[in-house]
N, C-alpha and C positions, 0 to 999 in steps of 0.2 A: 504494500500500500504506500503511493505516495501522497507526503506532506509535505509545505514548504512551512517556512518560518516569516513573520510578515515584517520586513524593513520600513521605516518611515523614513521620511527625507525625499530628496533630487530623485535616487534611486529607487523609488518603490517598487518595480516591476521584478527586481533583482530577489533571491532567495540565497539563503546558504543552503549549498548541497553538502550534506555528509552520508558518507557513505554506511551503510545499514549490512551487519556481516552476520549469515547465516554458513555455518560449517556442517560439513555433511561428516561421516563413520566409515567410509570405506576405504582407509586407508592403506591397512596392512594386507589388501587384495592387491588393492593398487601399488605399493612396495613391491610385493613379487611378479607382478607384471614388470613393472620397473627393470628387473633386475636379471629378469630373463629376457627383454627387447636389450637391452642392456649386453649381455651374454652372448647375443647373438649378433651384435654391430649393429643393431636396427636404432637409436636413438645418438648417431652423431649426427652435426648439424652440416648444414651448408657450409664449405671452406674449411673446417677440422683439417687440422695438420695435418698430411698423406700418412707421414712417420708414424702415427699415434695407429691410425684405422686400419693401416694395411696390414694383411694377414691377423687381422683381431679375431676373428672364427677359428684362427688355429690353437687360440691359447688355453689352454684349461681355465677354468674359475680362477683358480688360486692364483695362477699366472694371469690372468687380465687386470685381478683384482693389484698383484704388487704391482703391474705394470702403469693403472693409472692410479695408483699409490703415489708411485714415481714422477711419474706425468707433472700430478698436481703442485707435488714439492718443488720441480725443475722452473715451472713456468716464470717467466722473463716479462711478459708481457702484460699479467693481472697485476697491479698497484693492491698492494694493500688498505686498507681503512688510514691507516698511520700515515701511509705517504701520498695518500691523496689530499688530506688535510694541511692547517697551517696550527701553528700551536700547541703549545706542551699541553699534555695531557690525553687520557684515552676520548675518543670521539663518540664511541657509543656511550658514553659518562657526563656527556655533557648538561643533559638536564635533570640525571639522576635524583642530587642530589633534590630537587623541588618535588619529588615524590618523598622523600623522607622516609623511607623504607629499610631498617636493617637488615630483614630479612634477607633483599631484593639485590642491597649491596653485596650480601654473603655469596648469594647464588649467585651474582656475575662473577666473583673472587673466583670460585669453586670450578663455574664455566670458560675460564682463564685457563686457569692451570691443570683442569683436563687434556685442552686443546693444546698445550705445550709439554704433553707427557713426552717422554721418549719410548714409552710401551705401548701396546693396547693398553685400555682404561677395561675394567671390571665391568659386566656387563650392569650390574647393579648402580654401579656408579652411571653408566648413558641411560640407565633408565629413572633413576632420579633425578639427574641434570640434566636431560633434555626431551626424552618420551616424557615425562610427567607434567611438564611443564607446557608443551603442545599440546596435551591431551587437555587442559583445563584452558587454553585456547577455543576448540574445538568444542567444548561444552557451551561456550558460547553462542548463544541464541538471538534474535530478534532483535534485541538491543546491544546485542555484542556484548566483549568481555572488558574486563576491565585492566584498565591503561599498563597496569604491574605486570598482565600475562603479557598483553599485547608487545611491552619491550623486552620480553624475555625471546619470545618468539624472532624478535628484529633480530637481538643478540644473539642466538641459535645461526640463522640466515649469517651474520656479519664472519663468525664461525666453520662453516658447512668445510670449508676447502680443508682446513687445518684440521678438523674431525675426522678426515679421511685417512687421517695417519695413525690414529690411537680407536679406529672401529675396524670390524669385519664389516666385509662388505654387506650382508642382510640389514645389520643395524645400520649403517651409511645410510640406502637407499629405504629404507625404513622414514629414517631423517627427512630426504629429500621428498617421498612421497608425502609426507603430512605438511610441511611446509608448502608444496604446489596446492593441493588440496587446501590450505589454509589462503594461501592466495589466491586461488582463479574463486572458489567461493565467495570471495568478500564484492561484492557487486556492487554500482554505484546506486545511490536512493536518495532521498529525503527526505527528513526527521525532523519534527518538531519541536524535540525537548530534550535537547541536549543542551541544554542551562549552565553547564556548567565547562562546558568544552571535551566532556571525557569521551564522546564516539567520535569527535575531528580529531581526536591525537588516534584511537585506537583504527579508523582507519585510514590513516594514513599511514601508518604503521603495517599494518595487513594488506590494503589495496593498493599501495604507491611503494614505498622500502623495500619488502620483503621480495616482490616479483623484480623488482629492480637488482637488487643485491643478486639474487639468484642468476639474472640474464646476466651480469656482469659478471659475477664469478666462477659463473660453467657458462660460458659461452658454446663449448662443445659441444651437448648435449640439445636436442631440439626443444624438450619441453620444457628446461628453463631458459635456452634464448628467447624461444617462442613469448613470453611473458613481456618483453620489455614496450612493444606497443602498447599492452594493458597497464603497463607498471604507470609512461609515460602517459597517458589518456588521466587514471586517476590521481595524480600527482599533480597535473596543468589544471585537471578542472575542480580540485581540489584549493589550491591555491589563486585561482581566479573566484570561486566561490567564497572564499571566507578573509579574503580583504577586498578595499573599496572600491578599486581602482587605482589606487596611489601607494598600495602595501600594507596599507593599514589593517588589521584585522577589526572585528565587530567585539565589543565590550564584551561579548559573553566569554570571548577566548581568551583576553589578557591573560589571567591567570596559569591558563595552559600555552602561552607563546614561547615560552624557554622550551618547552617538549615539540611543537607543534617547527618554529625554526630551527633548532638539531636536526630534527627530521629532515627538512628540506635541504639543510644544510649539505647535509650527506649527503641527498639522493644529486645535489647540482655539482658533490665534487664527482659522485659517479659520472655523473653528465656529461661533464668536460671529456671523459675517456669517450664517449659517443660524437657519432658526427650530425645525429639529430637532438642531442642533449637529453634529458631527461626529461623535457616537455615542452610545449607549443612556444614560437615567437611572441607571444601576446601573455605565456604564464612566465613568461624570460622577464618582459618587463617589469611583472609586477616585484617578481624576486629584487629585480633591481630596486624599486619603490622600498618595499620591505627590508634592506637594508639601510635606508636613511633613515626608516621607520622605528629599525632597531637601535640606529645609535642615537637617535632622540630620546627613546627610550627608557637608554642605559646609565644609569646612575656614577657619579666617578668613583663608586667603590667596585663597580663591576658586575651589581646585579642587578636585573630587569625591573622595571617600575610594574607594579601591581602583583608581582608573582606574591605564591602564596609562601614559600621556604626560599631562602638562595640555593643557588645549585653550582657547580661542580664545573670551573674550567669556562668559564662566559667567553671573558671576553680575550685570554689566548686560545679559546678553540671554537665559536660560532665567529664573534664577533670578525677574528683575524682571518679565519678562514671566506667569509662571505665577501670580503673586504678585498680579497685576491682575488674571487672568481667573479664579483660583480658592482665592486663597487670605483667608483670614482675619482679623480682628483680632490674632489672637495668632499667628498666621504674620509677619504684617508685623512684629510685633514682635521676632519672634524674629529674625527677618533685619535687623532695623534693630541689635540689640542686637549679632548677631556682628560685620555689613559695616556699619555705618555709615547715616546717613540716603539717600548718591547713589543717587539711579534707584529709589529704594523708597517709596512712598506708608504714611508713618508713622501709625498708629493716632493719633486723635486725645487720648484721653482713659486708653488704655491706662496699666498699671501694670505694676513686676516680676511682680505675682501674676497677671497677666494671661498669662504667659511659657506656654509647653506646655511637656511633658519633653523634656531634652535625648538622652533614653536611649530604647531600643529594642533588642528582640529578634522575632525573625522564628525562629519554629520551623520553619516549614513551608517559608520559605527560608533558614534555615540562615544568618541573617544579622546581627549584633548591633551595638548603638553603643551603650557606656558611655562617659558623659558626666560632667563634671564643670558644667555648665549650657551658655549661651550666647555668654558674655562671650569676645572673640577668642583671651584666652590659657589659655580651659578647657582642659584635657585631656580628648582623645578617644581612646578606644580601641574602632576597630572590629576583627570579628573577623567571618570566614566559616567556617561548617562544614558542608562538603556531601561527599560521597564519603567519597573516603579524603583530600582533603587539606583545610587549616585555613589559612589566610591571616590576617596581622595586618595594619594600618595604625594607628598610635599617634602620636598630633600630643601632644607638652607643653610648653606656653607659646610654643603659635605655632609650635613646631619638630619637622620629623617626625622621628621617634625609631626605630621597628620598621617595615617594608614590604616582604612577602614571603611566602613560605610558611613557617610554622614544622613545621620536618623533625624528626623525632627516629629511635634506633634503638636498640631492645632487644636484649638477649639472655637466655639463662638454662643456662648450664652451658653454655657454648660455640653454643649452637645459635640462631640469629639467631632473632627472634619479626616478621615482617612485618603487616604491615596486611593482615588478612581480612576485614572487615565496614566499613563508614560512620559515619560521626559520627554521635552521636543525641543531643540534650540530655535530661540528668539532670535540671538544675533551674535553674532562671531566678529572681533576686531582686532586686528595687530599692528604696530607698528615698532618704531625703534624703542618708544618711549613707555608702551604699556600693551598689554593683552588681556582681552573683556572677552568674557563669555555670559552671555546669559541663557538662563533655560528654565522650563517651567512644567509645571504638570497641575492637571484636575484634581481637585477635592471634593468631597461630599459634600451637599445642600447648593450646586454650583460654584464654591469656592475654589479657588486657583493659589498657587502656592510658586513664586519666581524663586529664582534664584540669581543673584550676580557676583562672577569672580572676576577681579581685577588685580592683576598682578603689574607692578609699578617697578619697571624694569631698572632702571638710573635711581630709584629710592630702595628698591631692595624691601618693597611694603605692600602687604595683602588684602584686601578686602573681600571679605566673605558677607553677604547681603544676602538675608533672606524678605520678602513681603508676602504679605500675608494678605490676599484680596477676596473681600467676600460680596455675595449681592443683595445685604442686609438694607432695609431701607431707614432704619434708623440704628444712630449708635449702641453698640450691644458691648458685653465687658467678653473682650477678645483675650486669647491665653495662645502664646507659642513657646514651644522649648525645643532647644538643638544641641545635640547630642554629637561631639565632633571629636574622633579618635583619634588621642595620643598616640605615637610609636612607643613603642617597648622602652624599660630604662628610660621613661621620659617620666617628669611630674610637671603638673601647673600648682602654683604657688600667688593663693591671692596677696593680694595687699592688706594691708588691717585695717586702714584709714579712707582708702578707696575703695573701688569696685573694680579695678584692673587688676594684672597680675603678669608672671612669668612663668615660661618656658622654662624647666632646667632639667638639665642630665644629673645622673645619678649621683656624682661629684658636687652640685650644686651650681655647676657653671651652666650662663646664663645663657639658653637660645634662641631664645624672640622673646616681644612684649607682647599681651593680648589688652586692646580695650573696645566696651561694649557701649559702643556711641551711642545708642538709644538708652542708655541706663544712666539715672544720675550719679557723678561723678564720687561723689563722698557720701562715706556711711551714714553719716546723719541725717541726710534726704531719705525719709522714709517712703516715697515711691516705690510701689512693688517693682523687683525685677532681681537678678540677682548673678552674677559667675562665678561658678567655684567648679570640682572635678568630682568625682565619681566615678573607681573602677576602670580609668584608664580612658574616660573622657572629661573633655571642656564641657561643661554643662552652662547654656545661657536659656533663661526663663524671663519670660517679661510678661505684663500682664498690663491694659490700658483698654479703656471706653474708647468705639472706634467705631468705623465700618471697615478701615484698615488698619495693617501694621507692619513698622518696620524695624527688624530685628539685624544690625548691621555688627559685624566684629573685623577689628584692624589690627593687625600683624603688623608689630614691625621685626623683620627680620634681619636687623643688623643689629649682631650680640654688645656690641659695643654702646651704639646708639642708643640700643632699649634699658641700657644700666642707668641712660641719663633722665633727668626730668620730664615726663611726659601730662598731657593734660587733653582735655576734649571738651567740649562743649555742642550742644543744640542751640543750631540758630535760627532767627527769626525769619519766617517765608512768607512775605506781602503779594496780597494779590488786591489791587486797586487801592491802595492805601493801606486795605485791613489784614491785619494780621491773621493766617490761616491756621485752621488747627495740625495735628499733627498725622492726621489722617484723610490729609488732602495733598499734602508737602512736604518733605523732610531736608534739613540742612544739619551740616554736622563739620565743624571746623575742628582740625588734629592739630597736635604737635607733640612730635619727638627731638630732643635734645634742641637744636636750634631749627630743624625743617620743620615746617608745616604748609597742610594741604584743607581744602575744604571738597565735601560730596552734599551733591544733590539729588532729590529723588521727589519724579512727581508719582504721588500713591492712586489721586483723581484724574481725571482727564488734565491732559496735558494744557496751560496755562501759558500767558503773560506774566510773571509771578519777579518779585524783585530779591535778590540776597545780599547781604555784603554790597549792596548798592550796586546791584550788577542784574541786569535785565536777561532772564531766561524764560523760553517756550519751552523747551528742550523735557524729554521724558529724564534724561541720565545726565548730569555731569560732572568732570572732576578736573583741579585745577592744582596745580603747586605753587605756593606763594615764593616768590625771589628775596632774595637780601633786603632789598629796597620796598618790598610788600604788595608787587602785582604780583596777580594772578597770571599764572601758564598755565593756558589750556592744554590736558592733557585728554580729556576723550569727551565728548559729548554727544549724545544719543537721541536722532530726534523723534518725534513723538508716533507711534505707528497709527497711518490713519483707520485704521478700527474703531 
């Protein structure tokens, strides 16, 4: 049965396609067929070495078997896994490590040093490391197996040549029979609920890798060259369906991109040994896309933005390797600039202006990276919005600051407002000076709920804005609270005297300042509203008579900056002389050490409205005051005509 998955944005007509694997039981028939066409010379391929096939019906069993014993260990021409790559470290380990599995690691240790016996291996031993481990492959049904079997399976495949040396031939072909069978079954489909990325790793893994690895490494043999069309078919429409057209994948698969790129990774250094590569001109490009996509990414410690564990070997073994077979002058650059020169082939003559954008928005996967540039201690702020949920990860000055889902919960007259509809972005803006995202999603009783991220590239300052719009016709007592994940070894630390507070590591050094521009400034204003932590979040609660609200928090992420005197204030927003209330207009003037900025927000229809003696229609704006006390506009957002 086919389902597609339903995309919003530019692309709607587009679907992700993942592959759906059903494995059949006829394996160990199919083995001994194997191994008697085998026996009999019927299964070399087109062009096999003359030396290898002639006179191959003369040779007993046991002589064909050491003969392509021999073969195997001699050949000159198959690259191993090792030297097809770039980068220390094992290639099939590369995203191990984000599965987090000890057992997983044990069994590849185990499946190593089988495959470099210098005897036969015990029959008990190939059938615990490698029959048992394909057979619970193959148990896999309707939704497939899950991602641990599926790279055991790869790993087996990456294996097959060097198992030739430490099996008898039955168990060999044994091998190879359940591995095709594992591959031609895995069919291409589409699935609706794969939420969480685990049937796009699994098969890719099954339907693109494994038929791949096999064409490549017994080229001789027909029914695994036979594979590499199918290999290259699921592999191109595999990675055409689950990024955007720019590389980018769709929010659901961040988390699985470390697995999901190893994969590819490997199957484009197979490629390169191909003279049709490992998939279509049009899945080429994206690969290309997908590595700028990765090194925006990649954090300067080396691990991917949104995974869920770090893993094993990033950025000397995808990053370096992808870098070699597709990436660019200004790729190289840009990975030289975050990580350093090791294991990166440096542009020779390149310059800063050479650099790409550090920033990125993915409409259509619901995916964003605001950037402060290249350099290891930019700030990054990614952000995902797909569904009903929004996910942050925010690196500043090297150090992750937010990673998690950012929760919030409305109300309006006592009656909770849930999430009814999906994120949609409003409006996407970049330039030198700042990057604006805003996006917004349905609430119950008709209420809508924005959101606006601004990242303030030259101040090194964050704005997170949520509002809160309902279709109440008279003012009701409105309640929001947002719920915004700490990293690990982080704490927020209020103020005593205020309502602000700090960032600090577990040393108690300082990493950002947070203030809650909507909240009065000092403890004595008894105004409900409140910041303090909880369990490993920023917790902000405000509560105000309204038909709207706006619930706005300021980062300043310069550790230096935020140690110095900080203050904020609400200001006055005129609209015809009178002053508006705070649910028609908001102004909010900052300052950190000696900077300050002001933001504006129209909550009602967009207006003629006055602040700071400065004439705005505008729905959004935001300005940096100078030495001398103008205002620099830094983004302003005009009013949509809805």
């Amino acid at each position: 049965m086919l389902r597609t998955i339903p995309i919003s944005g530019e692309n709607e007509s587009r679907s992700v396609a993942v592959t759906s694997v059903v494995i059949s039981n006829d394996t160990p028939d199919a083995a001994t067929a194997l191994l008697d066409h085998w026996s009999n010379g019927k299964l070399w391929a087109r062009g096999t070495d003359a030396s290898l096939v002639k006179g191959w019906k003369k040779l007993s069993p046991s002589e064909a078997w050491v003969c392509w014993q021999q073969h195997l260990a001699s050949r000159k021409s198959i690259a191993s896994l090792a030297k097809l790559v770039k980068g220390e470290g094992d290639a099939e380990l590369w995203s191990l490590d984000s599965i987090q599995n000890e057992a997983l690691t044990a069994w590849h240790r185990n499946l190593t040093k089988l495959s470099e016996k210098s005897r036969p291996a015990r029959a008990e031993e190939i059938e615990a490391t490698i029959i048992e481990p394909l057979a619970e492959v193959k148990s896999g049904s309707g939704n497939g197996c899950q991602i641990e079997a599926s790279f055991r399976a790869v790993s087996i495949a990456w294996q097959i040549e060097r198992l030739a040396a430490v099996t008898v031939a039955a168990d060999w072909w044994r091998i190879v029979a359940e591995l095709l069978d594992i591959s031609r079954s895995a069919s291409l489909g589409v699935v609706s609920d794969d939420s969480n990325g685990t049937k796009a790793v699994v098969v890719t893994h099954l339907a693109g890798e494994i038929p791949l690895v096999l064409s490549y490494l017994l080229p001789e043999l027909t029914p695994t060259r036979s594979l590499r069309d199918e290999a290259r078919h699921a592999l191109g429409e595999g990675l055409l369906s689950l990024t955007d057209g720019e590389g980018m994948v769709a929010a659901d698969f961040v988390t699985v991109l470390p697995m999901l790129a190893a994969c590819w990774t490997r199957a484009r250094a197979v490629g390169s040994r191909f003279k049709k590569n490992c998939w279509s001109a049009s899945a080429e490009t994206q690969y290309e896309w997908l590595v700028r996509q990765l090194l925006r990414m990649t954090r300067a410690d080396g691990q991917l933005m949104f995974a869920d564990a770090p893993h094993r070997d990033w950025c000397p073994g995808v990053i370096t390797t992808a870098l070699a077979l597709a990436g660019d002058a200004s790729d190289r650059l840009a990975a030289v600039t975050r990580h350093g020169k090791a294991g990166v082939d440096a542009p020779g003559r390149a310059s800063a202006a050479g650099l790409p954008d550090a920033t990125v928005n993915s409409e259509w996967g619901g995916v964003a990276v605001l950037a402060g540039g290249w350099s290891p201690d930019a700030t990054q702020v990614g952000v995902t919005y797909r569904g009903t949920s929004m996910t942050l990860d925010i690196v500043a000055r090297g150090k992750q600051l937010l990673k998690g889902d950012w929760l919030s919960h409305s109300s309006a007259a006592g009656t909770p407002l849930p999430i009814t509809g999906h994120w949609e972005e409003q409006c996407w803006f970049s330039d030198d000076e700042i990057d604006y995202l805003d996006v917004a999603v349905d609430l119950a009783g008709g209420a809508r709920l924005e959101r606006q991220i601004a990242f303030l590239k030259q101040d090194d300052a964050l704005l997170l804005h949520e509002v809160l719009l309902t279709k109440l016709d008279d003012p009701q007592p409105l309640t929001h609270e947002a719920h915004l994940p700490l990293a690990t070894k982080l704490s927020f630390v209020p103020e005593i005297e205020t309502r602000d507070g700090l960032i600090v590591a577990g040393n108690s050094r300082v990493i950002a300042a947070v203030m809650p521009l909507s909240l009065a400034e000092w403890r004595t204003d008894t105004r409900p509203g409140e910041l303090t932590t909880t369990s490993q979040f920023i917790e902000l609660s405000q509560q105000r008579m309204g038909q709207r609200l706006s619930v706005p928090l300021w980062f300043d992420l310069n550790p230096t900056r935020a140690k110095k005197q900080r203050t904020w204030r609400q200001l006055t927003v005129a609209e015809k002389l009178e002053r508006q209330p705070h649910d028609v207009a908001v102004g909010y003037r900052i300052q950190s050490g000696d900077q300050q900025w002001v933001v504006y927000r129209s909550l009602a229809a967009a207006a003629n409205r006055t602040l700071l003696g400065q004439n705005l229609s505008s729905e959004s704006y935001m300005a940096r005051f100078d030495t001398a006390g103008a205002a620099h506009e830094l983004i302003e957002i005009e009013a949509s005509e809805e």
